[in-house]
ChimeraX commands (.cxc) that place a marker at each C-alpha (Angstrom):
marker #1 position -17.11,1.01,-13.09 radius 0.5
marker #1 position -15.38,4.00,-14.61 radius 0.5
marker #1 position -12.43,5.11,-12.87 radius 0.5
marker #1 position -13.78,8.26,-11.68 radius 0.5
marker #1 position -17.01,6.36,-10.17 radius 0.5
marker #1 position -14.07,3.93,-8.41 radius 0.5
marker #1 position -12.01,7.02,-6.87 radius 0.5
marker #1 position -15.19,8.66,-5.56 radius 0.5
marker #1 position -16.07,4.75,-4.10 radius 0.5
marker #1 position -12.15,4.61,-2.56 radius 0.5
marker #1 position -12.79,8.13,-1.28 radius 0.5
marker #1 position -15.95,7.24,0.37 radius 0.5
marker #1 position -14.46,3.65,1.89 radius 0.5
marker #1 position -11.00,5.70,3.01 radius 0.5
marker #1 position -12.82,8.47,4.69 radius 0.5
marker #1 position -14.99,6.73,6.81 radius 0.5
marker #1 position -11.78,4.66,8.11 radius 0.5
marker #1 position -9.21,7.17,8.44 radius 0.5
marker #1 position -9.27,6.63,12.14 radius 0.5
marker #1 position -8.67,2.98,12.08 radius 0.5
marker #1 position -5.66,3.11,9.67 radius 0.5
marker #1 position -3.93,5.63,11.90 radius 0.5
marker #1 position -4.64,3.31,14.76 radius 0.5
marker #1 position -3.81,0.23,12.86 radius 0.5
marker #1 position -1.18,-1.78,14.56 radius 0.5
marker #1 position -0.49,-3.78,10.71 radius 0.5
marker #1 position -0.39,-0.24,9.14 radius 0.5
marker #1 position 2.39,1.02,12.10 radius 0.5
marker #1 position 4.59,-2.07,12.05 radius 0.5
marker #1 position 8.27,-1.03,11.48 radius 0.5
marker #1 position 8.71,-4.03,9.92 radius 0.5
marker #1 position 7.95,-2.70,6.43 radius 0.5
marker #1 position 8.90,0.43,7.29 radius 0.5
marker #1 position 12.25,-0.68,8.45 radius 0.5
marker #1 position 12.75,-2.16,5.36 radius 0.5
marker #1 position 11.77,0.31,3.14 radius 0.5
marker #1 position 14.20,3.04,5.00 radius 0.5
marker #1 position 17.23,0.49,4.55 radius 0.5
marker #1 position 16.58,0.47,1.15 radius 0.5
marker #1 position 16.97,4.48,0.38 radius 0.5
marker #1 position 20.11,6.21,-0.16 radius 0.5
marker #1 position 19.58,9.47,2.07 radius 0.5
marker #1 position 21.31,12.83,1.77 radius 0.5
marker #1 position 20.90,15.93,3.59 radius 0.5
marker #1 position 18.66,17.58,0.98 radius 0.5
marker #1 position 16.66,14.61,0.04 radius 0.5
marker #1 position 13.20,15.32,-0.60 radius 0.5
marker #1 position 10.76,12.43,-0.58 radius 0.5
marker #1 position 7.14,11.83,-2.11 radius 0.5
marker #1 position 4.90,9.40,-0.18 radius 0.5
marker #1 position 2.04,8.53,-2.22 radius 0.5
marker #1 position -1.53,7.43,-0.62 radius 0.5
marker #1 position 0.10,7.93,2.65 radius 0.5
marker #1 position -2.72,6.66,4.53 radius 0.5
marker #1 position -2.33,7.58,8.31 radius 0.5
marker #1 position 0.98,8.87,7.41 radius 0.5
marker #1 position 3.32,6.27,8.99 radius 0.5
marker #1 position 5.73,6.10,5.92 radius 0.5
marker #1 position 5.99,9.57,6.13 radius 0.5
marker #1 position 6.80,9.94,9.14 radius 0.5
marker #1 position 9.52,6.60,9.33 radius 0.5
marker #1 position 11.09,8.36,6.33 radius 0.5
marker #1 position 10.90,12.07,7.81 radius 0.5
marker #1 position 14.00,12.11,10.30 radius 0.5
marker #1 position 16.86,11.00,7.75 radius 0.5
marker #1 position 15.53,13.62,4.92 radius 0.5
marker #1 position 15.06,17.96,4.17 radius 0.5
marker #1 position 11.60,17.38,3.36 radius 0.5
marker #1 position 8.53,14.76,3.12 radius 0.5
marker #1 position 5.10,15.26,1.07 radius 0.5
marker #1 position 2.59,13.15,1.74 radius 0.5
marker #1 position -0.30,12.76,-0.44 radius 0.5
marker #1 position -3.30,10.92,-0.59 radius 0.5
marker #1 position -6.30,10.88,-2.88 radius 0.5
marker #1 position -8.67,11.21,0.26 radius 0.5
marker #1 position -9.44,14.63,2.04 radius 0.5
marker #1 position -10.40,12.89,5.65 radius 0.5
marker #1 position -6.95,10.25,5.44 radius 0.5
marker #1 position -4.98,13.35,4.45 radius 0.5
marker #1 position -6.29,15.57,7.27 radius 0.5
marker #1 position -5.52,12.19,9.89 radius 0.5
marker #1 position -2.34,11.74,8.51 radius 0.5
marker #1 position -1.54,15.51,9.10 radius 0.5
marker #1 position -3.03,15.47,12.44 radius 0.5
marker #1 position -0.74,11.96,13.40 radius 0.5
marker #1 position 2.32,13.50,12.16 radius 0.5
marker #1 position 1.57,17.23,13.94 radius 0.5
marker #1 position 1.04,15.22,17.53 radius 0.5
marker #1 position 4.68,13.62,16.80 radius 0.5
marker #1 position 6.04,17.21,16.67 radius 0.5
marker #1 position 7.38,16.63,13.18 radius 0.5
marker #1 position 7.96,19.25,10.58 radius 0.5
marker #1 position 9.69,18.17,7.82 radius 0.5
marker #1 position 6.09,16.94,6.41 radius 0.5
marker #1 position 3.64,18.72,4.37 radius 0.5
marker #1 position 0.68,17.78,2.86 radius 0.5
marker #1 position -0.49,17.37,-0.58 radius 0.5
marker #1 position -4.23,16.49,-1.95 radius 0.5
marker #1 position -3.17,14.01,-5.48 radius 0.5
marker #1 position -4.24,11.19,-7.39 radius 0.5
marker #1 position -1.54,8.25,-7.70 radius 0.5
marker #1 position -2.75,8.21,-11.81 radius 0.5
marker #1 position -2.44,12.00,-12.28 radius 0.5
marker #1 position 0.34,13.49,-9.95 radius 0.5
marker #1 position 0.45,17.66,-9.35 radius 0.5
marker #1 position 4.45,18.03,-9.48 radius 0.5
marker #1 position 6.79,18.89,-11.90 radius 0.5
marker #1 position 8.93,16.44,-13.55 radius 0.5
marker #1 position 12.07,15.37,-11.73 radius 0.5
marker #1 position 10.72,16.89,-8.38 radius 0.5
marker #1 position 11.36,14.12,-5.97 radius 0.5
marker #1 position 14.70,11.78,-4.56 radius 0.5
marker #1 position 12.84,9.19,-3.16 radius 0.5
marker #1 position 8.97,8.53,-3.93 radius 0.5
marker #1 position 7.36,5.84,-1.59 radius 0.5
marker #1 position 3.99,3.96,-1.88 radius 0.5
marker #1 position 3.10,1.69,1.00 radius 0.5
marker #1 position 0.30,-1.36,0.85 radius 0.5
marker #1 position -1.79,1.46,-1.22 radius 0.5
marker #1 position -1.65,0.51,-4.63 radius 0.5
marker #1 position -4.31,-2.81,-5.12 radius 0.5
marker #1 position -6.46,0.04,-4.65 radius 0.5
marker #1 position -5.40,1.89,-7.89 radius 0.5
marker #1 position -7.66,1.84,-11.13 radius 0.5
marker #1 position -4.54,1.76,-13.38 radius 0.5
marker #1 position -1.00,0.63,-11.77 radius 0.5
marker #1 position 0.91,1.21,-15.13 radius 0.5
marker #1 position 0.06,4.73,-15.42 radius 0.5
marker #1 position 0.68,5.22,-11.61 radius 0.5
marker #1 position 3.97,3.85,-11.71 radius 0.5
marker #1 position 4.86,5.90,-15.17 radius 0.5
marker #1 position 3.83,8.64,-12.96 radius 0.5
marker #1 position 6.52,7.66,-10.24 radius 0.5
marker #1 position 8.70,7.74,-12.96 radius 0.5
marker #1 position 8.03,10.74,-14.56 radius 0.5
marker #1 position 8.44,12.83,-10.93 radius 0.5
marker #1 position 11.51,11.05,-10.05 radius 0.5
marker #1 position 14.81,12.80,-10.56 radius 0.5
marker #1 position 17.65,11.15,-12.40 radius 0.5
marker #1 position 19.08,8.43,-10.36 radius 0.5
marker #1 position 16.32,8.44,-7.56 radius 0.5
marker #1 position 14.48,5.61,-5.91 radius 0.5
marker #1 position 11.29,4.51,-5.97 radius 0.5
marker #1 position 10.46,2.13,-2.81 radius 0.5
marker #1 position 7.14,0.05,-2.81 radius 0.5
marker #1 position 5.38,-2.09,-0.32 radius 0.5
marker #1 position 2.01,-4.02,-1.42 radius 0.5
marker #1 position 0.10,-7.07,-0.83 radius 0.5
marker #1 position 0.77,-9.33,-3.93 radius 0.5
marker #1 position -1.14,-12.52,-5.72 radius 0.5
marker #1 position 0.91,-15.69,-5.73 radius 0.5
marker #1 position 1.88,-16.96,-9.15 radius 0.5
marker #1 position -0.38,-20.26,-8.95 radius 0.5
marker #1 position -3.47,-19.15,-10.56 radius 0.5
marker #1 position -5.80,-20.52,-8.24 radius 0.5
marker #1 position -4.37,-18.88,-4.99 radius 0.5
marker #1 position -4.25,-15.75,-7.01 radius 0.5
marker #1 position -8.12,-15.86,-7.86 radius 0.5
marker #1 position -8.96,-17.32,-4.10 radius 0.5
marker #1 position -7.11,-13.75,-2.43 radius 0.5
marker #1 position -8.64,-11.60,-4.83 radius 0.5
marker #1 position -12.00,-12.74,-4.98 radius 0.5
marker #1 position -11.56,-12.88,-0.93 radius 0.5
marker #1 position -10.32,-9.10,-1.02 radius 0.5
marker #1 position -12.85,-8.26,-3.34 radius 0.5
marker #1 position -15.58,-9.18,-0.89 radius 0.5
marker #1 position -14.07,-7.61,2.10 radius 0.5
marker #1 position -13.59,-4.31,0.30 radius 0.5
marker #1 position -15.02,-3.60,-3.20 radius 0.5
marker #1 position -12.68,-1.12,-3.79 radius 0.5
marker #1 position -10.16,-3.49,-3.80 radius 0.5
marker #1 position -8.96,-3.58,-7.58 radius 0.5
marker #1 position -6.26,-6.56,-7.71 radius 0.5
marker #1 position -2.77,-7.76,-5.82 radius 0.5
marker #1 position -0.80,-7.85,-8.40 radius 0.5
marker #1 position 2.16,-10.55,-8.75 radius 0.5
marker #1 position 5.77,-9.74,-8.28 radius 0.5
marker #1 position 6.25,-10.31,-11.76 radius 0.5
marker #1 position 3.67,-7.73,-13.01 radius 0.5
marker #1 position 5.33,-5.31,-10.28 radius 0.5
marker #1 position 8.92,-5.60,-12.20 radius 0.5
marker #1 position 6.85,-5.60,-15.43 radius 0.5
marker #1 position 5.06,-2.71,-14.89 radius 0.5
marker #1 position 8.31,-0.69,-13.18 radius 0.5
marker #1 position 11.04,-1.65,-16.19 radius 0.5
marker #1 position 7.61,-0.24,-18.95 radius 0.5
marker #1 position 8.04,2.96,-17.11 radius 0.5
marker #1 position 11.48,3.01,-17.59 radius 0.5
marker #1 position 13.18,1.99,-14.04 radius 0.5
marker #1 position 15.64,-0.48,-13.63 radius 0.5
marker #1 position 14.65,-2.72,-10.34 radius 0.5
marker #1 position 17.13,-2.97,-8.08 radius 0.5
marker #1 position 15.52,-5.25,-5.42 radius 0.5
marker #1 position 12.38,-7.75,-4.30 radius 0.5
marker #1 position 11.86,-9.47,-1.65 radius 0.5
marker #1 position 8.04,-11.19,-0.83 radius 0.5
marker #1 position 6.85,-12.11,3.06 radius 0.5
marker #1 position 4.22,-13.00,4.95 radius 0.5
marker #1 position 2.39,-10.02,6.98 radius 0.5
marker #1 position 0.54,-11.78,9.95 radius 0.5
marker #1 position -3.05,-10.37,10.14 radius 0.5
marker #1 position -5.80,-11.00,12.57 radius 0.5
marker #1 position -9.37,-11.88,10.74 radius 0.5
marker #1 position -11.29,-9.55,13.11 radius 0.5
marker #1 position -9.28,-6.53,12.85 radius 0.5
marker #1 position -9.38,-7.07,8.93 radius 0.5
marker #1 position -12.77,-7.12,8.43 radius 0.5
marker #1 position -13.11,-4.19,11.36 radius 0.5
marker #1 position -10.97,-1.66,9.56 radius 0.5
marker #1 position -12.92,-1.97,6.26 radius 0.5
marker #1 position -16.23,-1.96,8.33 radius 0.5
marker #1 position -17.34,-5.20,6.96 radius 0.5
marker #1 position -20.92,-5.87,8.01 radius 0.5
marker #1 position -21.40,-8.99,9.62 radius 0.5
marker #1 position -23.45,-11.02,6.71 radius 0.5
marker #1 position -19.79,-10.18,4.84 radius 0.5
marker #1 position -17.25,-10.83,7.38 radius 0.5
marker #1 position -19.48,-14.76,7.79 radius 0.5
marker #1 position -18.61,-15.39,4.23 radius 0.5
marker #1 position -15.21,-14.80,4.56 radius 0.5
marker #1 position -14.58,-16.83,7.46 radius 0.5
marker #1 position -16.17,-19.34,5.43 radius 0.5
marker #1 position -14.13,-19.16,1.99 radius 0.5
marker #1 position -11.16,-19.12,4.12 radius 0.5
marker #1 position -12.29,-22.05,6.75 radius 0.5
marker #1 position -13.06,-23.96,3.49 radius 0.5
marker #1 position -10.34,-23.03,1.41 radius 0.5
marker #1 position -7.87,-25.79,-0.34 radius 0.5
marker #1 position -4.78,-27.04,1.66 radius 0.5
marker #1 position -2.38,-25.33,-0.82 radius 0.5
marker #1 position -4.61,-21.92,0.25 radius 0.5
marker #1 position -3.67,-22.54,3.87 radius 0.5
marker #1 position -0.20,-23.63,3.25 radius 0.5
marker #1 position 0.45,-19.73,1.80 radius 0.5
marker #1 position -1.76,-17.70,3.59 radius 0.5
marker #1 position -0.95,-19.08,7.16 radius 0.5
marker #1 position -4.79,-19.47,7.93 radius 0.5
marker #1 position -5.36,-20.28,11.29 radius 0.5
marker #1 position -9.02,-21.22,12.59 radius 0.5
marker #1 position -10.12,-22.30,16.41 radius 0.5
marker #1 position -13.43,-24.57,15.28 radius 0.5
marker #1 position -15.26,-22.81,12.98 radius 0.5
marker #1 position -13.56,-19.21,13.66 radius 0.5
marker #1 position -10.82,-17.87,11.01 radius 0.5
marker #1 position -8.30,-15.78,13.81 radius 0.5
marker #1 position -5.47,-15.34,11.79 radius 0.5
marker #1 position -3.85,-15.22,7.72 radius 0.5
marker #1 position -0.81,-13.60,6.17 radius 0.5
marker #1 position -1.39,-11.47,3.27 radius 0.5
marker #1 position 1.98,-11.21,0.77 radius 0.5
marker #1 position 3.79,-8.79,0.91 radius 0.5
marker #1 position 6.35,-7.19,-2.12 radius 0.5
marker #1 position 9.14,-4.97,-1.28 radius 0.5
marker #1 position 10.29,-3.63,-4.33 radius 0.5
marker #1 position 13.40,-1.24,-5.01 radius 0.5
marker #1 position 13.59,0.36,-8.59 radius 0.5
marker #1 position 15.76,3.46,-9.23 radius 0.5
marker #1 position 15.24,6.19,-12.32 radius 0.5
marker #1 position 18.33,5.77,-14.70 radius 0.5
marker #1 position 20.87,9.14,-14.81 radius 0.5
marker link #1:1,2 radius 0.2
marker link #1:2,3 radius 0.2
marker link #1:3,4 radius 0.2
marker link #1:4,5 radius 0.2
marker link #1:5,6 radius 0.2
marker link #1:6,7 radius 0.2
marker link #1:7,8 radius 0.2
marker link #1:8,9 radius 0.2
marker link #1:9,10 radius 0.2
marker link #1:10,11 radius 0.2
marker link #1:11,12 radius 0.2
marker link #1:12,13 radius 0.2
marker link #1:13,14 radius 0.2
marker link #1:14,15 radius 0.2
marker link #1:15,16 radius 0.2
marker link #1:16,17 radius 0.2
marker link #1:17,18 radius 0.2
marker link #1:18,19 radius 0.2
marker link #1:19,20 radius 0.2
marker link #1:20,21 radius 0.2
marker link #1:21,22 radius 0.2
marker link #1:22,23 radius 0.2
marker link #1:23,24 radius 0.2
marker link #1:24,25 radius 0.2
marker link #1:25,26 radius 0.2
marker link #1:26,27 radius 0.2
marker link #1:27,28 radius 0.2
marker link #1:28,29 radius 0.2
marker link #1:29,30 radius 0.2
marker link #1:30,31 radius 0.2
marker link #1:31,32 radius 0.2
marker link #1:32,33 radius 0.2
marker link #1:33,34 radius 0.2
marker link #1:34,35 radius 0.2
marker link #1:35,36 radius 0.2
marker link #1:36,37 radius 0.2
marker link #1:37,38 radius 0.2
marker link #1:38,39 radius 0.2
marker link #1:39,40 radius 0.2
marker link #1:40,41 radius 0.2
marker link #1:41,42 radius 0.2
marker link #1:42,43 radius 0.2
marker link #1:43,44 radius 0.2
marker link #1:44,45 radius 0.2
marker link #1:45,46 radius 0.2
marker link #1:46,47 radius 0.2
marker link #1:47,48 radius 0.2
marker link #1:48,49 radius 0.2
marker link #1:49,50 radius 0.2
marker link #1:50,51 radius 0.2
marker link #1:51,52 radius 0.2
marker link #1:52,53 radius 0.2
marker link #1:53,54 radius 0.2
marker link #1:54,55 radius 0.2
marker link #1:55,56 radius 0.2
marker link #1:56,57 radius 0.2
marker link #1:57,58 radius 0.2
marker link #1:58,59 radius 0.2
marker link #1:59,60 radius 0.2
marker link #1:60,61 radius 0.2
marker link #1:61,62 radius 0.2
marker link #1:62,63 radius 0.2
marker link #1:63,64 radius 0.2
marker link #1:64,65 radius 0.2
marker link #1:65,66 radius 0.2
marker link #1:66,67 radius 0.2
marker link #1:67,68 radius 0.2
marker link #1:68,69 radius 0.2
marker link #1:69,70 radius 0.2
marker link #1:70,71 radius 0.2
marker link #1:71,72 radius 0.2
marker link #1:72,73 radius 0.2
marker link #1:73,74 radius 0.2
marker link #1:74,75 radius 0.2
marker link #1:75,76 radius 0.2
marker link #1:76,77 radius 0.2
marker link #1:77,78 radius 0.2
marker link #1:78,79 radius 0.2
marker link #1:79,80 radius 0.2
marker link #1:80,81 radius 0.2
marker link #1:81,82 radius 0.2
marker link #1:82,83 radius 0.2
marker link #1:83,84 radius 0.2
marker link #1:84,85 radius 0.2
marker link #1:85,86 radius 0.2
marker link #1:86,87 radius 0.2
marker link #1:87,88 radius 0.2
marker link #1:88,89 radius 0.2
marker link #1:89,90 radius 0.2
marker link #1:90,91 radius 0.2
marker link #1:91,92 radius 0.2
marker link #1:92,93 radius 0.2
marker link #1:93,94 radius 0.2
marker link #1:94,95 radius 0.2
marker link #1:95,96 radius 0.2
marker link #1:96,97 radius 0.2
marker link #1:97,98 radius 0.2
marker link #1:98,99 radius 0.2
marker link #1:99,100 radius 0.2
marker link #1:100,101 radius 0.2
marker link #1:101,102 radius 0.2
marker link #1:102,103 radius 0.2
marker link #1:103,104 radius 0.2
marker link #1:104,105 radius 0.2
marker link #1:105,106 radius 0.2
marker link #1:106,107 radius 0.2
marker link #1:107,108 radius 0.2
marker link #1:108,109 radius 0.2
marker link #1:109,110 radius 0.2
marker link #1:110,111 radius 0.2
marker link #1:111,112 radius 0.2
marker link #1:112,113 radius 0.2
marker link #1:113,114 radius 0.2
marker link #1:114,115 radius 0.2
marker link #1:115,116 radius 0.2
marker link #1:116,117 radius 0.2
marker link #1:117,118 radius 0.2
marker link #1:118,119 radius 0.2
marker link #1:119,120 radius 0.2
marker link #1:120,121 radius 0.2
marker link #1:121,122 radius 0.2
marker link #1:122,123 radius 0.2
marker link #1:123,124 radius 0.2
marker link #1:124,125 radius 0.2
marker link #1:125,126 radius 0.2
marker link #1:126,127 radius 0.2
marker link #1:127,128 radius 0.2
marker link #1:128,129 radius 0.2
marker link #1:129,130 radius 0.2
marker link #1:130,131 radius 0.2
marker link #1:131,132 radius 0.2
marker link #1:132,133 radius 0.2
marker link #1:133,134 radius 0.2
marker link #1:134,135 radius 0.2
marker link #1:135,136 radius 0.2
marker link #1:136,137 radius 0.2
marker link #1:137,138 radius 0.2
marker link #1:138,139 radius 0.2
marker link #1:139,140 radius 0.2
marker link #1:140,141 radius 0.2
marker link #1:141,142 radius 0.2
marker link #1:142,143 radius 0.2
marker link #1:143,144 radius 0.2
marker link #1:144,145 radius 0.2
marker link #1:145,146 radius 0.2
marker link #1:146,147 radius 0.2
marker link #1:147,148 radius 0.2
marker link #1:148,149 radius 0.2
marker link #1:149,150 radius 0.2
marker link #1:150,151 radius 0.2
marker link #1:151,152 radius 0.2
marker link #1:152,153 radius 0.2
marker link #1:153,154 radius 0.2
marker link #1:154,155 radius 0.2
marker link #1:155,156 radius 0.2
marker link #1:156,157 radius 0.2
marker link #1:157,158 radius 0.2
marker link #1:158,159 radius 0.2
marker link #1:159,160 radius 0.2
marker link #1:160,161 radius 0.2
marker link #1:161,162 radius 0.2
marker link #1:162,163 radius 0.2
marker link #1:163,164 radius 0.2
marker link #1:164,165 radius 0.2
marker link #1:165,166 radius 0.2
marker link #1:166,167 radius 0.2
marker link #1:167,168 radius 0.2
marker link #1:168,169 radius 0.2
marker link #1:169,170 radius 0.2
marker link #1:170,171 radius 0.2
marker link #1:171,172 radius 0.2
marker link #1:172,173 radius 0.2
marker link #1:173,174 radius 0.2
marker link #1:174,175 radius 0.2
marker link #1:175,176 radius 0.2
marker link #1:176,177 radius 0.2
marker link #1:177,178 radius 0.2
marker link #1:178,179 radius 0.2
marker link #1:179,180 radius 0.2
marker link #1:180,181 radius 0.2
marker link #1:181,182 radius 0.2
marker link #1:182,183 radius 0.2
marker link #1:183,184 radius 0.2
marker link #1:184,185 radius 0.2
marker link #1:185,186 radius 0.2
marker link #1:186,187 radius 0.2
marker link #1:187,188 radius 0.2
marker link #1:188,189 radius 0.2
marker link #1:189,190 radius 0.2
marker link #1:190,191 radius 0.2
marker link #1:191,192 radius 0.2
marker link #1:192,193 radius 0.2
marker link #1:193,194 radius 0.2
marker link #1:194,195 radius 0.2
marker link #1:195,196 radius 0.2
marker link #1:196,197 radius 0.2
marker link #1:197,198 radius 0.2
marker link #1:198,199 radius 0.2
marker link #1:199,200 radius 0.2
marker link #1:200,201 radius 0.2
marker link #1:201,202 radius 0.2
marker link #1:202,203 radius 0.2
marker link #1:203,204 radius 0.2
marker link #1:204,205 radius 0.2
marker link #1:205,206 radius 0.2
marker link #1:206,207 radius 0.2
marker link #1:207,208 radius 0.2
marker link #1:208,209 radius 0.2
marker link #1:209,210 radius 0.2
marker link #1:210,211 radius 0.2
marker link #1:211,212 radius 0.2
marker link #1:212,213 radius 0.2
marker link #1:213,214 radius 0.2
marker link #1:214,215 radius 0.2
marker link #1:215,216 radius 0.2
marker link #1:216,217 radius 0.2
marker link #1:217,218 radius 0.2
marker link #1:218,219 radius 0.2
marker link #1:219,220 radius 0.2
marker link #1:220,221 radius 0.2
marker link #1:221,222 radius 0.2
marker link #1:222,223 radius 0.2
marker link #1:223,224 radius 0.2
marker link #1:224,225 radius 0.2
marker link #1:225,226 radius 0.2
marker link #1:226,227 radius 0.2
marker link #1:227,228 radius 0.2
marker link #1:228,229 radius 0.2
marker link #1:229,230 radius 0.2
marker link #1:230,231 radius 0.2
marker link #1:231,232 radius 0.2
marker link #1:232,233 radius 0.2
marker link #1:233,234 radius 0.2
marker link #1:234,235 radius 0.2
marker link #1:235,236 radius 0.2
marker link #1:236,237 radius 0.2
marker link #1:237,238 radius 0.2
marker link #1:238,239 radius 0.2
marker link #1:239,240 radius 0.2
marker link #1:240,241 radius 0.2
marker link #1:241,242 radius 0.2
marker link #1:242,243 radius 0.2
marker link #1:243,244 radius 0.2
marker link #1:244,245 radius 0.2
marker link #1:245,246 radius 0.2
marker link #1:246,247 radius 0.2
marker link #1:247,248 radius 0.2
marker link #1:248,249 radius 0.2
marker link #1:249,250 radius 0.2
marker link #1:250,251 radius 0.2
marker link #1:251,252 radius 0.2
marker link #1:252,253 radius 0.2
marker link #1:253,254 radius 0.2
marker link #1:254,255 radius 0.2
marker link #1:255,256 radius 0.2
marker link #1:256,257 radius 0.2
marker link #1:257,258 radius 0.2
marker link #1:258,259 radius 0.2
marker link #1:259,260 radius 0.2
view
């Protein structure tokens, strides 16, 4: 698949679920959020870039300790939810940008802060996204990343990929925390912090927010009910009988700053 034939498909997936990621109690957990706002260095004229904002709820954690907020997305119909969110929360710091993650529309140095939150296994090319970060990042700023990640063990890597994969063709890979430091210090930032976790999710609200039909969501339950012991050991996979009800997918928070 050609990476214009895979943004058109992410397009397609995104817009028909805009809704559900707005509503999505694993998308609105201040958990991550939390974290990544203790992580940025805030001044009165900060102005922040959230990439592939989704429904918007970086954004809008991020807009009341900052001058300004864009949030962009590659999708018309997320964009347009996002905006919508936002607008009911009487915000106005936020404004909203139509980009692609691989080919950004700003200037060079534009932005203090640029965010990206569990967007990214979606991308066709991560290295030329985060060179992008780079390149749109003033001197000194921050760029502040949250994303589901692969383990290092080779076979738990292959089981959550082929597993997302399935659930979502889209899907393009969870990198490892080591390819996430690799890929930042190529585009010339220096990484400042990591940190990996466990995000809880429930099976059926999973496979209901990427409208997984139900031939689909009974293979899943089965590669995960039948997965190794070392499988449910990292992904917390809890069953009743038969039934999958509950995994962790890893999570990266990753901290890299723009040198100047």
């Amino acid at each position: 698949m050609s990476h214009e034939t895979h943004k058109r498909a992410v397009q397609e997936q995104f817009a028909a679920s805009a809704q559900l990621y707005v509503k999505s109690a694993v998308h609105a957990s201040n958990t991550d959020l939390d974290k990544m706002v203790a992580l940025a260095e805030f001044k009165p004229d900060t102005i922040v870039l959230d990439i592939a904002t989704g429904g918007g709820h970086t954004a809008l954690a991020f807009a009341p300790h900052v001058r300004e907020v864009i949030a962009s997305d590659l999708t018309p119909a997320m964009l347009a939810a996002a905006e919508s969110f936002i607008g009911e929360a009487g915000v106005r710091n936020v404004s909203f940008q139509l980009a692609d993650a691989e080919l950004l529309p700003f200037d060079d140095g534009t932005f203090d802060i640029v965010t990206c939150r569990v967007a990214p296994h979606h991308f066709a090319d991560v290295p030329r996204f985060v060179q992008e970060v780079a390149r749109v990042l003033r001197p000194g700023g921050q760029f502040i990343l949250v994303d589901t990640i692969a383990p290092d063990a080779p076979d738990l890597d292959h089981f959550i990929n082929a597993v997302e994969v399935l659930r979502d063709p889209t899907h393009v890979r969870d990198y490892s925390s080591v390819e996430w430091r690799t890929f930042s210090v190529a585009a010339g930032l220096a990484v400042e912090h990591t940190q990996s976790y466990p995000k809880s999710m429930s099976f059926e609200d999973w496979c209901m927010r990427a409208r997984v039909a139900p031939a689909v969501a009974a293979e899943l339950n089965t590669r995960m009910h039948d997965a190794s012991s070392a499988a449910y050991d990292t992904f917390k996979i809890k069953t009743e009988g038969d039934r999958v009800t509950q995994f962790a997918l890893i999570n990266l928070l990753l901290a890299a700053r723009k040198p100047g």
